[in-house]
N, C-alpha and C positions, 0 to 999 in steps of 0.2 A: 504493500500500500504506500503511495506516494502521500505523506505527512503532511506535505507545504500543502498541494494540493488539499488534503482534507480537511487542514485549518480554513483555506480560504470559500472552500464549500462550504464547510462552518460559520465562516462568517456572513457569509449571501444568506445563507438559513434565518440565523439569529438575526441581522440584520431586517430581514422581512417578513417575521412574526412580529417584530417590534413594530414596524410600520402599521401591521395588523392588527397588536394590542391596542394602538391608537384611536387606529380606524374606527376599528369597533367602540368604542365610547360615541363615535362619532353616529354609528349605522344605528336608528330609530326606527326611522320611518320607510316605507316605502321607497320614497323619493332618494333618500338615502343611498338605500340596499341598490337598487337598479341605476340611479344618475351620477350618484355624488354630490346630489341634492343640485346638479347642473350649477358646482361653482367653480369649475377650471376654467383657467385663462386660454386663449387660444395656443399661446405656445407653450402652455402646459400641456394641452390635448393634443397640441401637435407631437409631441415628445412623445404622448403617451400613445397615439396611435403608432408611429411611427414602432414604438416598442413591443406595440401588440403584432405592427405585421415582420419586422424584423425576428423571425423565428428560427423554429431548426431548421426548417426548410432554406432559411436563406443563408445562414452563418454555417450550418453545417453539410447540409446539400448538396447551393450551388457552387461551395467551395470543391468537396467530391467531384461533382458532377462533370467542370471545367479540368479538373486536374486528371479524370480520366478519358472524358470524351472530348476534350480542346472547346473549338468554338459552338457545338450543339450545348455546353451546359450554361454556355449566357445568354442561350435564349430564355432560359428563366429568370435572369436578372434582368432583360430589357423588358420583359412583358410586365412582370412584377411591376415595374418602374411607371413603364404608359399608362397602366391599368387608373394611375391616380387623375388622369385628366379628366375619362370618364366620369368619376366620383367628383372630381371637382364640378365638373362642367353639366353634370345633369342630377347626381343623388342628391351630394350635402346640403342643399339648403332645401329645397322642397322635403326634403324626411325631416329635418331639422324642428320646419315650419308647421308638417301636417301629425307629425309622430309623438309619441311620449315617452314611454320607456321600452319601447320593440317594435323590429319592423312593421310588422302587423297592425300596430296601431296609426301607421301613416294609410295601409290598403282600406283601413276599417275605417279612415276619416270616410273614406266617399261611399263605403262599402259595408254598410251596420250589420256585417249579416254573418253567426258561429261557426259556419262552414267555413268563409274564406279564413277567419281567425286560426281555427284548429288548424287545417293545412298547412296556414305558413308557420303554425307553429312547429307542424311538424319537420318544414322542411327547413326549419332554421336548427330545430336539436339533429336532425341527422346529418346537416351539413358540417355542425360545431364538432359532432363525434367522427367523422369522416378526417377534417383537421386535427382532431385531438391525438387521434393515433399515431400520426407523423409524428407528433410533438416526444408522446412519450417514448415511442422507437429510438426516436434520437437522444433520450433522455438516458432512456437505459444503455445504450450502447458507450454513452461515454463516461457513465458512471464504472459502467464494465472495465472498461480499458483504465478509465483513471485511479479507480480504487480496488478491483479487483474483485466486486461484490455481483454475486450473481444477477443476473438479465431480470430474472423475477422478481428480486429483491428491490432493483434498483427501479423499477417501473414499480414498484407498490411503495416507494419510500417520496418518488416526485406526486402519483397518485394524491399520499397521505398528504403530501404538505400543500397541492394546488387545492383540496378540499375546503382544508385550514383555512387558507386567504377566504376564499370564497364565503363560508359558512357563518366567518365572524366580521371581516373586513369588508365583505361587498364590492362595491362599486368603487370607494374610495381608497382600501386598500388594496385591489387591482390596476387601480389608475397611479398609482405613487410607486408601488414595484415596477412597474411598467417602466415609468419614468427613470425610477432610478438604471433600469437595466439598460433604456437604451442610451444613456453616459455612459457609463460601463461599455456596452458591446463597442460604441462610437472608437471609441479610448484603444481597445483592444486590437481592433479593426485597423486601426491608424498604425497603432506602434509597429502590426505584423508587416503593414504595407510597404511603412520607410523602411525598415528593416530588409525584407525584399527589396524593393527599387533603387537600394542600395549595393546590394550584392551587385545591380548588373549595370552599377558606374549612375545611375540615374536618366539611364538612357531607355527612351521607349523602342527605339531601333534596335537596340542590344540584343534588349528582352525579349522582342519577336523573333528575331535571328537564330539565338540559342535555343528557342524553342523548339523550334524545329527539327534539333537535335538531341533533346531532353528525354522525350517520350519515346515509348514502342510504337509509336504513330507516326511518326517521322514527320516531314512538311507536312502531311493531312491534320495534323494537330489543330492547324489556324486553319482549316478550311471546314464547311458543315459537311454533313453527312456520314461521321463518324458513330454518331450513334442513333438518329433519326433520316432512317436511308428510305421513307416513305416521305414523297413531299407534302399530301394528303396529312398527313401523322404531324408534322411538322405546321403545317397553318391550323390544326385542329388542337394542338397543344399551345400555339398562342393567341388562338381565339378565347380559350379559356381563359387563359390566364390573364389578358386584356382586360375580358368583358367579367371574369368571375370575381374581384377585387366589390364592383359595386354590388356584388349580392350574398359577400359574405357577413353573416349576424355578428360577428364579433368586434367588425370595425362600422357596421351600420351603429350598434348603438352606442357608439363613442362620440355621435355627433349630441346625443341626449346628455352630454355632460359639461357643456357649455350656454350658456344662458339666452342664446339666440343666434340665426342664420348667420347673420356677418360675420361673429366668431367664429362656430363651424367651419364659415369659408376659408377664415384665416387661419383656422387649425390643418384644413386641408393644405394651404400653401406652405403653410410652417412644414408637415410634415413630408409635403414632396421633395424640398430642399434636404429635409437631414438621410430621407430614405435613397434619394440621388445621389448624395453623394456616398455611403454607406455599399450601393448597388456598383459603384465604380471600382472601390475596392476590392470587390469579391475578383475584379479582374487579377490583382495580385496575391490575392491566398489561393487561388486554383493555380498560376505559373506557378506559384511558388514552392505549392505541393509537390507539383509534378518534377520542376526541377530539385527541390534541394531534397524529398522526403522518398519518392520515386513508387512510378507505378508497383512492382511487387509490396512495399512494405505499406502502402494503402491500402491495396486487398488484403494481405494477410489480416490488417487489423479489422478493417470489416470488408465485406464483400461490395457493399453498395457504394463504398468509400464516403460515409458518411464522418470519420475522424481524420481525415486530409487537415482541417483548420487545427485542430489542435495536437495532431503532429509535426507537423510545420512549424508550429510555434515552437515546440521542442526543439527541433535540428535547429531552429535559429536562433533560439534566443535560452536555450537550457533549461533548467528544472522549472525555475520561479517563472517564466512566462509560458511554461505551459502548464502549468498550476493555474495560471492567474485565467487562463484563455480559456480553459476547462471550466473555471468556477462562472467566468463570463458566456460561457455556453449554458449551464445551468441554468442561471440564472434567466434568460432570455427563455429558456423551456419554460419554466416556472411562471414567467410573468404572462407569457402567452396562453400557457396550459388552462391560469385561473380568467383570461379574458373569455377563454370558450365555455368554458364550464357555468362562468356566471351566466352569457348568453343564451344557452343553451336550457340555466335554470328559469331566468326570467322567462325565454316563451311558454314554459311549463304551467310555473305559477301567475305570470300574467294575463296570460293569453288562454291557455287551456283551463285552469284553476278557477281562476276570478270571474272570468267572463266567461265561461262556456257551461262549466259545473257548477259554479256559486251563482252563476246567471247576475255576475257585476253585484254582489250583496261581499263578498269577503270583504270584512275588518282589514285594515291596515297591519293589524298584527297576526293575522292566519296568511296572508298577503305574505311576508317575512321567513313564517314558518315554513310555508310551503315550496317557498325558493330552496330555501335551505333542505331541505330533504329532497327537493329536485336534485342539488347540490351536488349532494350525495348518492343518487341513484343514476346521475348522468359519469360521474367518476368511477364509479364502481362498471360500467359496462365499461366503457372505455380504457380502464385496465385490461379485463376479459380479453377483449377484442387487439391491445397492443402486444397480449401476449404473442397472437399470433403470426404477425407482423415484423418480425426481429430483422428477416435480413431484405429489407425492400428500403429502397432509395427515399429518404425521408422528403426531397424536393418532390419526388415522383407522385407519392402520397399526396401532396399538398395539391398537384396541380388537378389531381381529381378529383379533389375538395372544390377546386375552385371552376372545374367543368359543371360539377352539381350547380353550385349557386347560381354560375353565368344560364344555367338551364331553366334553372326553378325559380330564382327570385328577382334574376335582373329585369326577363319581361313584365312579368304584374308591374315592378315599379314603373316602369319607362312608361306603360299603358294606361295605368292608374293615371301619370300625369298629363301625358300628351292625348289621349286618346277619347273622343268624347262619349262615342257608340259604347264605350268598355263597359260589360256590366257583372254583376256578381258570378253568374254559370262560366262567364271566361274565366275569371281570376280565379276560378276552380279550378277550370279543366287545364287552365297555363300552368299551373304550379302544382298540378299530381302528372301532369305529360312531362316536363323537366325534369321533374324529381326520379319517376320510373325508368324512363327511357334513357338517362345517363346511368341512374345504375344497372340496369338490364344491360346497357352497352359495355358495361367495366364489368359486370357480371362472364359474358362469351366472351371479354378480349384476350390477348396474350399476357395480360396483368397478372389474370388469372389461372390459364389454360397453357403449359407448354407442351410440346410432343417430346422433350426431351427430360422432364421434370424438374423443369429451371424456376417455375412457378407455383401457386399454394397447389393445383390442382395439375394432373397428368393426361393430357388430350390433347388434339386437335382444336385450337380457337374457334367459334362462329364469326366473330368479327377480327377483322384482323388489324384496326388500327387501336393504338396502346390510350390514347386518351378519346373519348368521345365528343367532343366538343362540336364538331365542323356538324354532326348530325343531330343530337339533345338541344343546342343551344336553338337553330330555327325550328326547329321540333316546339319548344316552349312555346315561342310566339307563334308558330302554327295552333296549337292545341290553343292558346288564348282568343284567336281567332276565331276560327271554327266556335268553342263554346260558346260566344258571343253572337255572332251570328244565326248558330241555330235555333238561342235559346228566344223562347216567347215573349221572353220578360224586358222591356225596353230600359236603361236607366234615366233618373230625373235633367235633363238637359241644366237644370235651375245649377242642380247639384256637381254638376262638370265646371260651370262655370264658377260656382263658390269654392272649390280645390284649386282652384286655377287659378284663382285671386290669393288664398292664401299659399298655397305654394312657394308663390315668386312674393309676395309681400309679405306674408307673417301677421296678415290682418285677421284679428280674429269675424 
C-alpha cells in the first residue's frame, strides 16, 4: 500500500465529510436538499458544474483512451467541449426560467399531466445510473492499483461515502465538493501538463514528431481510424456526445442553484472556459502516457487503460505526484458520483413521490425523507451493476450515458420550447422511444455481444455500431412526433404562448 497516497485519500475523505457536516446544518428544507436553496454565484456554479462534468470519464478515460488509440480518443474531449454551446444556447435559461428542482418540472410547466412527470423521471434515474457506473468503474480501478484493496471493496467504500454526501449534505454539500474538486483536478491537470511539455523542449512540433515514434501505432497514432474504423460509429459517437450534455439530469439541475436565468447563463460561460481549457490538457496526459508510461504497462494495469493519468504522473513526477493525482482522481469520482445520485434521488422523491403518489400533498419533511432513501436505493443498485463492469472503458461508459439522454431528454426539451403543436401523448411517446431504442440498441451492439468473448456477452452483435446515437437520437424526435400528431388531444395555443414568454423572460 502506497502510505502518501492513502494519507492524501484520507484527507479528500475527511476533508469532504466536513464540508458535509456543514452542509447538513445547513439542509432543512426542500429547497435546500434539491437547490442549495438557489444561492450560488454564477462562478461558483460555474466551478461546480464544471466539477460535476469533469469526471472519470474525462480525467481518467480520455487520458487512456488518446494514449492508446492517438487521435480517435479526443474525439471525446472535442464533443464533450461543443456539447456546452448547445446548453448555452438553447437549455440554460429557459429550464432555469420554467423549472424548479428537476427537469420534469420545466416539461410539467406546459405539460400538468403524471405521465409525462413519471417518464422523465424515469429517464432521468436510468440515465444518472447508466453514468454512475463509469464513475464507480473508475473509482474502483484506481483504488485497486493505488492501495491494493480489492475491486469490490473499493467500489463499496466510494458507494459508502457518495451516499454520505448525499443523504446529509444534499445539494449544498455536492455543490462545494464539486467545487472544491475541480481546483484540485485544474491544479493537477496543469502540473502533469508543464511537466510533459516540458520533456519535449516546449515545443508543439517536437511533441507530434516523437509521437509518431512512441507508440505501436506508428504515424497512424495522429491520424483517426485507429480505433473507430466505422465512419457511421464515428458521427454516431459525437452526435451523442454533442447533443447528450443538454439532456443529462445531473448538470440540468445545476442550473436550479442559482437564483435566476442570467446567472445560469453566466454559470454556463464560466464553466465552458474552465472545462476548455481542462479538455486541452487531456491532449498532454494521453502523449504523455503513451510516450513516457508506454502502451504494455497501460494494459497490464488495466485493460481499458483507464490508469494512463495516474501513471504518468508516477514516471514523471514520482511517488508524491502520483499520490496526489490519485487522490485528485478520487476525488473528482466522488464529487460526481454524489451529483448523480442526488439527481437521480430528487426525480424519485420529487417527481415520482410528491406528485405522482402523494398527488403534490407530501410535507416538506417526507419530501426530504424520501430523497434520502431514494439516496440510498439509487447507490445500492449502482454498486450491483458497477460490479459488473470492471474492465470496460470508463469514457466509453459515459458516452452511452450520454446517447440515452441526447435520445430521451434533449427532444421533449427542444419541443417543449420551440414547438407549439407539442402536446402531452408526444412528450410521452418522445421520451419512452429515446429511452428504449438507445438501450435496445446498446443492448444487440458489440458493447455487449463479441464472437470472440471480448464483451459481457459471447455472440454474434445484431447491431453493429458501438454507440447508438446516429439512430435513438432522431428516433426520439421521431416518436415525439408521431405521438403528437396522432394523438386526438390538441394543446392550449394560450398555453405555448405563456412558456414562451417565460422561457426567454423569466416573467412569471
Amino acid at each position: 500500500m502506497n502510505m502518501l497516497a492513502f494519507s492524501l485519500f484520507l484527507g479528500i475523505v475527511i476533508m469532504t465529510l466536513f464540508i458535509t457536516y456543514f452542509a447538513s446544518k445547513r439542509t432543512k428544507t426542500t429547497s435546500d436538499f434539491y437547490t442549495a436553496d438557489s444561492s450560488l454565484t454564477g462562478f461558483q456554479n460555474g466551478l461546480a458544474i464544471a466539477g460535476d462534468y469533469m469526471s472519470a470519464a474525462s480525467f481518467l478515460g480520455i487520458a487512456g483512451m488518446i494514449a492508446l488509440s492517438g487521435f480517435d480518443g479526443f474525439f471525446y474531449s472535442i464533443g464533450f467541449l461543443v456539447a456546452y454551446l448547445v446548453v448555452l444556447y438553447i437549455v440554460a435559461e429557459p429550464l432555469r426560467n420554467l423549472g424548479k428542482y428537476t427537469m420534469a418540472d420545466m416539461i410539467a410547466a406546459r405539460f400538468n399531466n403524471s405521465k409525462v412527470r413519471g417518464v422523465a423521471a424515469l429517464n432521468t434515474i436510468s440515465i444518472s445510473i447508466f453514468y454512475m457506473i463509469a464513475q464507480l468503474v473508475g473509482a474502483g480501478g484506481l483504488i485497486h492499483l493505488l492501495l491494493g484493496i480489492d475491486y469490490v471493496y473499493s467500489v463499496l467504500i466510494v458507494g459508502t461515502l457518495m451516499t454520505i454526501y448525499v443523504v446529509f449534505g444534499g445539494m449544498t454539500a455536492t455543490s462545494w465538493v464539486q467545487i472544491v474538486k475541480a481546483v484540485l483536478l485544474m491544479i493537477g491537470t496543469f502540473i502533469i501538463s508543464v511537466i510533459v511539455f516540458a520533456k519535449f523542449d516546449f515545443s508543439i512540433a517536437k511533441m507530434f514528431s516523437e509521437m509518431q515514434t512512441a507508440t505501436p501505432l506508428g504515424e497512424s497514432f495522429l491520424n483517426p481510424g485507429n480505433k473507430f474504423t466505422n465512419p457511421l460509429d464515428t458521427i454516431s459517437l459525437n452526435l451523442a456526445l454533442v447533443l447528450g450534455t443538454a439532456g443529462l439530469p445531473h448538470i440540468l439541475i445545476r442550473f436550479f442553484t442559482v437564483k435566476d436565468a442570467i446567472t445560469a447563463r453566466k454559470s454556463v460561460v464560466y464553466a465552458t472556459w474552465i472545462i476548455g481549457a481542462f479538455y486541452v490538457m487531456t491532449v498532454f496526459l494521453g502523449f504523455g502516457a503513451a510516450a513516457f508510461v508506454g502502451y504494455d504497462n497501460i494494459v497490464a494495469a488495466n485493460a481499458a487503460g483507464n490508469m494512463a493519468a495516474p501513471l504518468l504522473a508516477e514516471a514523471i513526477g514520482g511517488d508524491f505526484l502520483f499520490a496526489f493525482v490519485s487522490a485528485v482522481a478520487f476525488a473528482t469520482i466522488l464529487a460526481v458520483v454524489a451529483g448523480l445520485v442526488l439527481s437521480a434521488a430528487s426525480a424519485f422523491a420529487h417527481d415520482f413521490y410528491s406528485h405522482i403518489l402523494r398527488r403534490g400533498e407530501a410535507t416538506e419533511k417526507e419530501q426530504v425523507v424520501a430523497a434520502r432513501w431514494a439516496s440510498i436505493g439509487v447507490a445500492v443498485l449502482s454498486i450491483l451493476l458497477a460490479l459488473f463492469a470492471q474492465n470496460m472503458n470508463v469514457a466509453f461508459l459515459v458516452a452511452l450515458a450520454f446517447a440515452v439522454a441526447a435520445s430521451a431528454n434533449l427532444p421533449i426539451l427542444v419541443l417543449t420550447i420551440f414547438w407549439r403543436k407539442f402536446n402531452t401523448a408526444g412528450a410521452v411517446t418522445g421520451m419512452l422511444t429515446g429511452l428504449l431504442s438507445s438501450l435496445f440498441l446498446v443492448a444487440i451492439s458489440p458493447n455487449v455481444w463479441s464472437p470472440e468473448g471480448a464483451a459481457i456477452l459471447t455472440g454474434e452483435p445484431l447491431f453493429s455500431l458501438s454507440n447508438p446515437g446516429i439512430i435513438s437520437i432522431p428516433l426520439g424526435f421521431l416518436g415525439a412526433y408521431i405521438g403528437t400528431i396522432v394523438s386526438s388531444k390538441k394543446e392550449d395555443a394560450k398555453k405555448f404562448d405563456e412558456i414562451l414568454v417565460k422561457a426567454n423572460t423569466g416573467m412569471k
